[in-house]
PLY file of the C-alpha trace (Angstrom):
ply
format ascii 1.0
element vertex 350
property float x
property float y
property float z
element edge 349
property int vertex1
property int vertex2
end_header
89.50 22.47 16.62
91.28 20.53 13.90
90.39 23.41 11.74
91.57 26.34 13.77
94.81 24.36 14.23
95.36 24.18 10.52
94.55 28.12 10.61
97.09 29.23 13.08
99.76 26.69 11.53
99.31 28.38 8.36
99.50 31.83 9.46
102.86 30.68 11.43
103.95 29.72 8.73
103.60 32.49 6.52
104.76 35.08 9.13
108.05 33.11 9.49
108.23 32.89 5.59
107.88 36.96 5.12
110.77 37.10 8.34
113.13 34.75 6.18
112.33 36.45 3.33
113.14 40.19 4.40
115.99 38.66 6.54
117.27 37.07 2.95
116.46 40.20 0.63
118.48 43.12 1.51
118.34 46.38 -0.46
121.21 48.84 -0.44
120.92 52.42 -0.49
122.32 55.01 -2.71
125.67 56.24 -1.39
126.05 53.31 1.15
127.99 50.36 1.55
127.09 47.38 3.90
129.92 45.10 5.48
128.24 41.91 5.92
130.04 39.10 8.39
129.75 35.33 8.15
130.07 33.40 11.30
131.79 36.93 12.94
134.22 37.24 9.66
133.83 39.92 7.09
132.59 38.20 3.92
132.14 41.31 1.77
130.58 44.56 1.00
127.14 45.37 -0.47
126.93 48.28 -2.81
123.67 50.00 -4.06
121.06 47.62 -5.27
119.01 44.01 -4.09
121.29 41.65 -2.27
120.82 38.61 -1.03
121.64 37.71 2.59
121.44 34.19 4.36
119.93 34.85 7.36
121.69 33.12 10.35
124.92 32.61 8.88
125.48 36.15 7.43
124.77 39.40 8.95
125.47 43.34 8.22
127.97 44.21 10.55
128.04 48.06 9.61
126.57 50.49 7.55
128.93 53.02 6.30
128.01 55.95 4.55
130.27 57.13 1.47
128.92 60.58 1.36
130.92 63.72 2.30
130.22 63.96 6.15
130.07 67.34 8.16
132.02 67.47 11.59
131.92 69.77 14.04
135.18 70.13 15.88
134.73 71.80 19.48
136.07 75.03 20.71
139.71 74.55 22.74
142.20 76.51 24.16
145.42 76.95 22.42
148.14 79.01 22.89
149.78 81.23 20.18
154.02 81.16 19.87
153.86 85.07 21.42
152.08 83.42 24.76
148.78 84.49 23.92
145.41 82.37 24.61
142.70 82.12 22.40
139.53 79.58 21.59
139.71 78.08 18.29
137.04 75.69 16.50
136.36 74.42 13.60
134.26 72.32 10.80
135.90 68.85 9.80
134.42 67.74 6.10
135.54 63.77 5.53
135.06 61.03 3.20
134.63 57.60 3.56
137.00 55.45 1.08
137.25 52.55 2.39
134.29 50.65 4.25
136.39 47.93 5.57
138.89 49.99 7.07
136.65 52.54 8.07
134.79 49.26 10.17
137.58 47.32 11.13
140.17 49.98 11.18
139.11 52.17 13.62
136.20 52.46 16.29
134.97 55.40 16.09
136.76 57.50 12.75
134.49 60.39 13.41
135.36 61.13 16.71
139.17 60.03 15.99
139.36 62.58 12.92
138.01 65.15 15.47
140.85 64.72 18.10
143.51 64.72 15.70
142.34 67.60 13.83
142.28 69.38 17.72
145.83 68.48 17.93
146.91 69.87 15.06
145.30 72.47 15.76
147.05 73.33 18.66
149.98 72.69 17.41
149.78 74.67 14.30
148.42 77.71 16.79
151.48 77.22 18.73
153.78 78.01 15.44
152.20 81.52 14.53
152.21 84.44 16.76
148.90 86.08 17.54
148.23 88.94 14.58
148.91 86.06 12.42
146.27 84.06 13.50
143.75 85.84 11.70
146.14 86.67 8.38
147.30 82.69 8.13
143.89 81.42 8.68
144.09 79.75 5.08
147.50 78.22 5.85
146.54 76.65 9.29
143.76 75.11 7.71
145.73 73.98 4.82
148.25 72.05 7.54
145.41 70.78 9.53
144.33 69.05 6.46
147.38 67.50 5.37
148.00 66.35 8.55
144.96 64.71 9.12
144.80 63.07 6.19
147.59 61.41 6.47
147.15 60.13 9.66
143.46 59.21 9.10
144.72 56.76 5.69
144.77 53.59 7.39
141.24 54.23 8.36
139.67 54.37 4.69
138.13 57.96 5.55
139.34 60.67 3.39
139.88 64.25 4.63
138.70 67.29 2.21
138.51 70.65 3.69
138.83 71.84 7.16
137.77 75.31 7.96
138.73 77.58 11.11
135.00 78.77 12.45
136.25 81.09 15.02
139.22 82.36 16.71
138.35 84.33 20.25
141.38 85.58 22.30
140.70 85.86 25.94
139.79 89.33 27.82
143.52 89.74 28.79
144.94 89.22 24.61
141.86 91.96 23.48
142.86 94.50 25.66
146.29 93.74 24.59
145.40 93.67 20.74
143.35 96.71 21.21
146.51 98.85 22.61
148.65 97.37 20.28
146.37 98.65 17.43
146.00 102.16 19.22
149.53 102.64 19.53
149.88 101.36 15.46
147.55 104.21 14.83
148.92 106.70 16.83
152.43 106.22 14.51
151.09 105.79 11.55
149.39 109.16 11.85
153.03 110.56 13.63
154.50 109.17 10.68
152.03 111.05 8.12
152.38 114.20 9.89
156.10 113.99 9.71
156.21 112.90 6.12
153.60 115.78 5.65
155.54 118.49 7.37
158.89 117.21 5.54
156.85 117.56 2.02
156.09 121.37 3.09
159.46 121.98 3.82
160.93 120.38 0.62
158.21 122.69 -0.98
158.68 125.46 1.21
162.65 125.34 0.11
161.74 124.83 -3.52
159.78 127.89 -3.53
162.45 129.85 -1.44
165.15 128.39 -4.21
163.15 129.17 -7.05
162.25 132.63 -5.93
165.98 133.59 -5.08
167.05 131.79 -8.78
163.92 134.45 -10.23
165.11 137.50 -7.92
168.77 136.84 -8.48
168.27 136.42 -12.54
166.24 139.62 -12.37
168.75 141.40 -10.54
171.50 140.45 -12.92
169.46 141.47 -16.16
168.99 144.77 -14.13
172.57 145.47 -13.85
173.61 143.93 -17.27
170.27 146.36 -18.88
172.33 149.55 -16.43
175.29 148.41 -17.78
174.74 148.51 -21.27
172.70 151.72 -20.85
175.85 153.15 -19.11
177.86 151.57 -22.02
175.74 152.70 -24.38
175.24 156.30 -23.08
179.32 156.09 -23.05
179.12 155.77 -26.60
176.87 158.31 -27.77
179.07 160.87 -25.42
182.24 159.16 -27.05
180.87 159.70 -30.57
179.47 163.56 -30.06
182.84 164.18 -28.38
184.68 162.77 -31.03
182.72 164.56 -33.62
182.76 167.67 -31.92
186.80 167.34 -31.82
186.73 167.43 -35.39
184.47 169.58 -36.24
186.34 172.14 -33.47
189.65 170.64 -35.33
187.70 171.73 -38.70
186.59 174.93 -37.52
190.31 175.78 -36.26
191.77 174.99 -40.03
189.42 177.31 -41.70
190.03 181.14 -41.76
189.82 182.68 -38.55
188.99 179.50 -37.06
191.87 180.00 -33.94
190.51 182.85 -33.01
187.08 182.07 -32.68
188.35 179.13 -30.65
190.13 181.48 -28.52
187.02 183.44 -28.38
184.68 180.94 -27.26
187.66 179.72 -24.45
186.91 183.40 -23.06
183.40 183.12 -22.78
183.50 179.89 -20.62
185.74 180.96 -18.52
184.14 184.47 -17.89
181.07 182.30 -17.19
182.68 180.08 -14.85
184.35 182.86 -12.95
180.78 184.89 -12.67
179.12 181.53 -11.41
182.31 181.17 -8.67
181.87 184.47 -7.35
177.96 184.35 -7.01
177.76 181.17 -5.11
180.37 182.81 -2.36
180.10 185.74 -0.32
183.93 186.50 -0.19
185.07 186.48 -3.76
189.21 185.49 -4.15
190.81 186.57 -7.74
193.93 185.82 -8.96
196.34 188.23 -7.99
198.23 188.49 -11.18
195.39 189.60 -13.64
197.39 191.12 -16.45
198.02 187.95 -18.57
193.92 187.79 -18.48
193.92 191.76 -19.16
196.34 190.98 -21.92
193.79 188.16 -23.03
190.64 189.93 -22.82
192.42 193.02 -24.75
192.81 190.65 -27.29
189.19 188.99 -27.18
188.24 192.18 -26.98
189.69 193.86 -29.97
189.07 190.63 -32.44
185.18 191.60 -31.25
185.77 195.28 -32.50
186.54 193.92 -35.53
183.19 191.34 -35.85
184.82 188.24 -34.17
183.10 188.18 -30.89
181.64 190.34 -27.62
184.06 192.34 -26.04
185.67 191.28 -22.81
184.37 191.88 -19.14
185.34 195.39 -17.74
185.91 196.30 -14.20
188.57 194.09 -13.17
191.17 195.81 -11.72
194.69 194.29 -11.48
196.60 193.84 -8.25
193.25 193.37 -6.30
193.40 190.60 -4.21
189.53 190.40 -2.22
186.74 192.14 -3.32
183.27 192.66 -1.30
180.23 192.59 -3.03
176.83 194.35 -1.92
174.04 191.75 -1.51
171.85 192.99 -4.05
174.64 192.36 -6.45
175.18 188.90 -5.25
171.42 188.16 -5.54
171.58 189.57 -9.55
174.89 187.24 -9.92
172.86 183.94 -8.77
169.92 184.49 -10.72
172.26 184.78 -14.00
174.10 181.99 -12.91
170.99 180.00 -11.87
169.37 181.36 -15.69
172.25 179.84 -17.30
172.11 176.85 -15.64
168.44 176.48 -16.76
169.15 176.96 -20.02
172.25 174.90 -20.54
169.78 171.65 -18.50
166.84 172.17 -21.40
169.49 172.37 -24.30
171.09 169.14 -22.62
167.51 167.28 -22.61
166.70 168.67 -26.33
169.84 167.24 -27.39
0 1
1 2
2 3
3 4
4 5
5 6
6 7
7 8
8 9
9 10
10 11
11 12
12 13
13 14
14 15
15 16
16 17
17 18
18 19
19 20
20 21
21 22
22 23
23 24
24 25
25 26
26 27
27 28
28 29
29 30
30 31
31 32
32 33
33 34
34 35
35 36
36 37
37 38
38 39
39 40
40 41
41 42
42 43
43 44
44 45
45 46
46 47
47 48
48 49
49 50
50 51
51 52
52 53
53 54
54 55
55 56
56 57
57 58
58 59
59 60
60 61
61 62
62 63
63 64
64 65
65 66
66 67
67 68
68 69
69 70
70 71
71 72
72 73
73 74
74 75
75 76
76 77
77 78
78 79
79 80
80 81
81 82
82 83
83 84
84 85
85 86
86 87
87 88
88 89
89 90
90 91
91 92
92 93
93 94
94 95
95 96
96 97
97 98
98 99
99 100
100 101
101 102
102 103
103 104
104 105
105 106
106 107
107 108
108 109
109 110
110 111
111 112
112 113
113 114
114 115
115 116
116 117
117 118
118 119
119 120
120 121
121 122
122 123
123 124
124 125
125 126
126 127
127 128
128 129
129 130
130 131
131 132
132 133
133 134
134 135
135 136
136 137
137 138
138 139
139 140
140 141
141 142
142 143
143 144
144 145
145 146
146 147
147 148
148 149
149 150
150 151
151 152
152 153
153 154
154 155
155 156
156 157
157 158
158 159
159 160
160 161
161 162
162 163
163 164
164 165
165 166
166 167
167 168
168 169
169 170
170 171
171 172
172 173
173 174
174 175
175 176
176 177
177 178
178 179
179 180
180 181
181 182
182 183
183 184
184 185
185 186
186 187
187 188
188 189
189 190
190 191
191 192
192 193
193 194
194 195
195 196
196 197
197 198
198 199
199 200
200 201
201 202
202 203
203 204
204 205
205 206
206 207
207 208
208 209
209 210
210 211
211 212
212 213
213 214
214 215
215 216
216 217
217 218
218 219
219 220
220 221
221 222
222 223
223 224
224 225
225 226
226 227
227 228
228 229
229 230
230 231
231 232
232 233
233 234
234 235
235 236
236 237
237 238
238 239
239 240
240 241
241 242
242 243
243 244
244 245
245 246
246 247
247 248
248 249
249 250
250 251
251 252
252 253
253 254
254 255
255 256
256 257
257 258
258 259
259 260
260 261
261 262
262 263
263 264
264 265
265 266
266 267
267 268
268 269
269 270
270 271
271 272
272 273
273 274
274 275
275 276
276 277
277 278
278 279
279 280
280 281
281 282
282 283
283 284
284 285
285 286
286 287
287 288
288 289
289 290
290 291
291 292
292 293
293 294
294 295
295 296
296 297
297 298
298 299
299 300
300 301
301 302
302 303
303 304
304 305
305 306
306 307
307 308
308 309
309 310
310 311
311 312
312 313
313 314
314 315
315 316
316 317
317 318
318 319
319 320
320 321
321 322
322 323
323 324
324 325
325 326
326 327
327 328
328 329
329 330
330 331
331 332
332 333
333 334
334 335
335 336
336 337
337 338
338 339
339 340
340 341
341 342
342 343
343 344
344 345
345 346
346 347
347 348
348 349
């Protein structure tokens, strides 16, 4: 009995020597720190590593963890400066900076961050209109950040990054949104087809200008090209005249000259006078023919002598109408007509 006794008092005493020893020996995690109280007051901190803790008098109070922590901020109403309602959530990241005022400062930091980043939230929402919810996303978390941080300092927790999970505007806002971006549509392609039809008409114009300028231009080197074809066909008439004045000037200073002048004067106007009186059925003649008897007696005789043909015969002084047959009109317009001819084909030779 004395035995077993001595057997249990050992084993007693070894159990309650391996409890005081892991109650003494404390090791700290990586990435941890351990507030440890004496009496109910904070003594200090553990870091990482084997620490030594008197069981009884000291205890770890909390545990904090100094890793980046992940928190997930839930969906809420808010409503945008334009009156609109939408859900908004979010992902909280946080730091721990300070165990002792992360334990003492503050209950519960997580669930503190989470509420004040909701508040901001809301009121950073309430500052933008609803299209620039989606555009400012960047900004709002930015301010939610800031914000936070600051108001989480006395706390020991340090706020890095907040990011906007989802934004979902109620039934009432989409239907809204989706009109609104209907009715963007709808101008922008008004405003194309406008800008489209103004191009063709600028174009349209251009062409119309352009093509006036070109007809106008060619219609001005078509008169100046007439004009200088008139001038120049002015010229060539000017210069044959002018040489055929001096060569009939010429002609009149060598001997005989005059009269063969006076000669050739007869012949044109015995040719015009034929060509009057076939082109008319009632032929009027001057009624005082004797200076042009006296003329063609003189024509006449210079031709006796080898200057010319003789004059016409069968005029008849004094004779004021004459009626000619139709046969000999007919022969009269076919000598005319002959002439004609010929004096056309010497012109185009020439």
């Amino acid at each position: 009995m004395d035995v077993m006794g001595s057997y249990l008092l050992t084993a007693g005493i070894l159990v309650l020597f391996f409890i005081v020893f892991f109650k003494l020996i404390r090791i700290v995690p990586e990435q941890e720190a351990w507030v440890i109280e004496q009496f109910g007051k904070f003594k200090r901190i553990l870091g990482p590593g084997l620490h030594l803790v008197i069981p009884i008098v000291q205890k770890v109070a909390y545990q904090n963890i100094l890793k980046e922590e992940v928190i997930d901020v839930p969906p809420q109403i808010c409503i945008t400066k334009d009156n609109a309602q939408v859900s908004v959530d979010g992902i909280l990241y946080l730091q721990v900076v300070d165990p002792e005022k992360a334990s003492y400062g503050i209950e519960n930091y997580r669930f503190a961050a989470a509420q004040l980043a909701q508040t901001t939230m809301r009121s950073e929402i309430g500052r933008i209109p609803l299209d620039n919810t989606f555009s400012e996303r960047d900004a709002i978390n930015e301010s939610i950040v800031r914000a936070v941080d600051e108001a989480s300092d006395p706390w020991g927790i340090k706020v890095t990054r907040y990011e906007i999970r989802d934004i979902a505007p109620t039934d009432t806002a989409l239907t809204a949104m989706e009109q609104q971006v209907v009715s963007e549509r709808e101008k922008r392609a008004s405003i194309l087809e406008s800008e489209g039809e103004r191009e063709s008409r600028i174009n349209s114009s251009k062409g119309e200008r352009e093509e006036a300028i070109n007809l106008s231009e060619g219609e001005r080197q078509r008169r100046i090209n007439v004009a200088e074809g008139h001038a120049r066909a002015i010229e060539v008439v000017s210069e044959a005249t002018a040489e055929g004045i001096v060569e009939v000037a010429r002609s009149i200073r060598l001997p005989k000259g005059r009269q063969a002048v006076s000669l050739r004067i007869a012949e044109q106007f015995i040719e015009q006078l034929g060509q009057v009186l076939s082109e008319a059925e009632t032929q009027v003649l001057p009624v005082d023919l004797a200076h042009l008897k006296g003329l063609f007696d003189v024509v006449a005789g210079r031709a006796a002598d080898g200057e010319g043909p003789k004059g016409p015969a069968g005029f008849q002084p004094g004779a004021a109408r004459t009626r000619l047959s139709p046969d000999t009109r007919a022969e009269s317009r076919a000598a005319t007509a002959t002439r004609s001819e010929s004096r056309r084909v010497r012109g185009e030779e020439a």
